[in-house]
C-alpha positions in Angstrom: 91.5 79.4 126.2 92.5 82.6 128.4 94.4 82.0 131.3 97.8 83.6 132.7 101.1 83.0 132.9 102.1 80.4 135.9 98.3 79.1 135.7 97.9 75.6 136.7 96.2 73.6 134.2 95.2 69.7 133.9 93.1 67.7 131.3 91.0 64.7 131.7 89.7 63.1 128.8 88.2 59.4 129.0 88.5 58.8 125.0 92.0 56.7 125.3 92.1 57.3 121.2 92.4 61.2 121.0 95.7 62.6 120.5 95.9 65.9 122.0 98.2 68.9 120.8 98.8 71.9 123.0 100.3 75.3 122.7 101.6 77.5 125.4 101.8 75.0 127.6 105.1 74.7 130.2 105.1 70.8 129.2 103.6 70.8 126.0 101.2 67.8 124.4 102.6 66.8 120.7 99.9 64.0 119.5 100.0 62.8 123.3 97.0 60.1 124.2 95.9 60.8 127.9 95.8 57.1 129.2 95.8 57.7 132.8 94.1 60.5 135.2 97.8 61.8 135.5 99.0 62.1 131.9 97.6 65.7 131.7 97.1 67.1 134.9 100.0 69.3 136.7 100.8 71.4 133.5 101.4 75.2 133.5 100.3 78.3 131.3 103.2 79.7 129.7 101.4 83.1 128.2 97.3 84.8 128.5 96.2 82.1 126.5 96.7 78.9 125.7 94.9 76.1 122.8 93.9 72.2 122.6 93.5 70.1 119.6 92.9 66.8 119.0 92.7 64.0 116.5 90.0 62.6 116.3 87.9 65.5 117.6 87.4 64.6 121.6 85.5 66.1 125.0 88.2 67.1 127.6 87.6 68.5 131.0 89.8 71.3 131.7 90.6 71.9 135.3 92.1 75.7 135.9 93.3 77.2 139.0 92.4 80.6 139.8 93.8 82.0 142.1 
């Protein structure tokens, strides 16, 4: 997703089964499972761009901050 470096980002997914996987990330997700409102939220873009996978597939909500 495009973005820029210092970016606040946060994720909010309600499937409690997903494992997500993240890149460029300040803390990064390694097969991470987002069981509360917090787990994902706070994070940083490290680079322009940054990517989201998980297993199984799953809908996140991605909250950016522009400033």
């Amino acid at each position: 997703m495009p973005s820029f470096k210092g970016e606040q980002i946060s994720l909010f997914s309600l499937d409690l089964k997903a494992q997500f996987t993240s890149k460029n990330l300040k803390y990064p997700l390694k097969n991470l499972r987002l069981k509360t409102l917090f787990s994902g939220s706070l994070n940083e873009a490290t680079d322009s761009f940054f990517s989201l996978s998980s297993e199984p597939k799953s809908v996140v909500l991605v909250y950016q901050k522009f400033l």
